[in-house]
N, C-alpha and C positions, 0 to 999 in steps of 0.2 A: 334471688340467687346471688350468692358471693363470690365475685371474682376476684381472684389476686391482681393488685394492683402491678404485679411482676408482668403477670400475662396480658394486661391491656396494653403495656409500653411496648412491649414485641410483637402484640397484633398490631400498634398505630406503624411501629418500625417497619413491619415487613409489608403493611397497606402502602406506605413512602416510597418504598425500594422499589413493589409491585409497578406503583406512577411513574414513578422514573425513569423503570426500564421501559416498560409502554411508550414516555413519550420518546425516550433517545433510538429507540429504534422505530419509530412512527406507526405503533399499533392505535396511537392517538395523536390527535392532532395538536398541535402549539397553538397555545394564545396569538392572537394577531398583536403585533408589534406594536407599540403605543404613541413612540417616538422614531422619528426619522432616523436614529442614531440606533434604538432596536432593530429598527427594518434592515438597515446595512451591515447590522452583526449579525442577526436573523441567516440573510442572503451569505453574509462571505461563509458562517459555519455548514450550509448546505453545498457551497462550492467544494468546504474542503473534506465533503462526506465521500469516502473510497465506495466507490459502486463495482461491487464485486463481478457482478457477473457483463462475462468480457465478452466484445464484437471481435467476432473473427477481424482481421487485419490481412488484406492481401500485400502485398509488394507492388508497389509502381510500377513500372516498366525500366524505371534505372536503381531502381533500386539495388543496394549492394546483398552481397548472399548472406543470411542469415539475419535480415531488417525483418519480415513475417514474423518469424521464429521467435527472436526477440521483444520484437512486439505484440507477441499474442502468448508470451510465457513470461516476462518479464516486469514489462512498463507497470504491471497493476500493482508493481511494489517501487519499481525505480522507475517510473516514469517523473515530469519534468513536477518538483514543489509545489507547493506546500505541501498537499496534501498525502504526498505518497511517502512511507514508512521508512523504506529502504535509504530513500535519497535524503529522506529527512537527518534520518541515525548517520549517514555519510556526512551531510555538511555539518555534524554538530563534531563528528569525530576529528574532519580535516579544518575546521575554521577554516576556509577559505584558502588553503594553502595547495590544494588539489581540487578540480570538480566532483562535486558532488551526484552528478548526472552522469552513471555510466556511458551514456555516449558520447558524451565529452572528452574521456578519459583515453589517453592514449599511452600509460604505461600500464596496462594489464596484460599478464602473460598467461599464455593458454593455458599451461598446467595449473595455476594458480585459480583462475578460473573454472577450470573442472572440478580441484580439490573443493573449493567453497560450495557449485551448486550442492554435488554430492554427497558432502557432507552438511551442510548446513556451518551457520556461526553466528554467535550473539543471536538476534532476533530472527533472523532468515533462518527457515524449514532446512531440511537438505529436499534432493529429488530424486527419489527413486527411478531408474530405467523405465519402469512401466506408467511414470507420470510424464516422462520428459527423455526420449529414445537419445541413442548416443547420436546418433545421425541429427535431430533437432537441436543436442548439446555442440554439437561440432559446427554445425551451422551460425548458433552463436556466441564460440569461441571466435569465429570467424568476421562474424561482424563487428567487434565489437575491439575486437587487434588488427581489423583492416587499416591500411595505407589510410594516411590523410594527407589531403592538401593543404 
């Protein structure tokens, strides 16, 4: 049987990409680390793996209004470095001239806030009402332009 040698270089390419994606999303497991120096890059690229699916978050008992809210709609994008998307694209935007960690921030204006969730910008979604109620938006508008000490 003769196959084009066209067609075996895009069966080996798409056999490669097939592996790849398998191992980057753990349908297969990784070689075990060889060197002490794999093992610790190994470990930090599992640290800075975004684990999508989120633990509800209660509030404290001092907690300020809108900490739940924000914590359980928010942080899996702007939660605290490296590995989160949001804060990542902030500290590359501000160089260090502003916090990068939404809660940090203390010149965010309500409206301004509202306009970005719901519509979205650059890499952030927007959020429709029925993914994120005004009443959970208001809530972390509110956290997040709270008073600081």
């Amino acid at each position: 049987m003769n196959i084009p040698r066209k067609a075996i270089g895009a069966s080996a390419l798409s056999a490669a990409l097939l592996i790849a994606g398998l191992l980057a999303t753990g349908f297969v497991a990784r070689a075990h680390a060889e060197t002490p120096v794999q093992a610790e890059a190994a470990a930090q690229a599992d640290e800075q793996t975004i684990h999508w699916t989120r633990a509800a978050v209660a509030a404290p008992a001092n907690a300020p209004r809108g900490f739940a809210e924000y914590h359980n709609a928010c942080t899996v994008c702007h939660g605290p470095m490296p590995e989160r998307p949001g804060t990542r694209a902030l500290a590359a935007k501000y160089q260090g001239t502003i916090p990068a960690l939404l809660e940090e921030r203390t010149d965010l204006q309500p409206e301004f806030i509202r306009m970005i969730v719901r519509n979205g910008i650059s890499l952030m979604p927007m959020f429709r009402k029925t993914e994120l109620s005004d009443a959970q938006l208001d809530a972390i508008v509110a956290y997040l332009t709270r008073p600081r000490s």
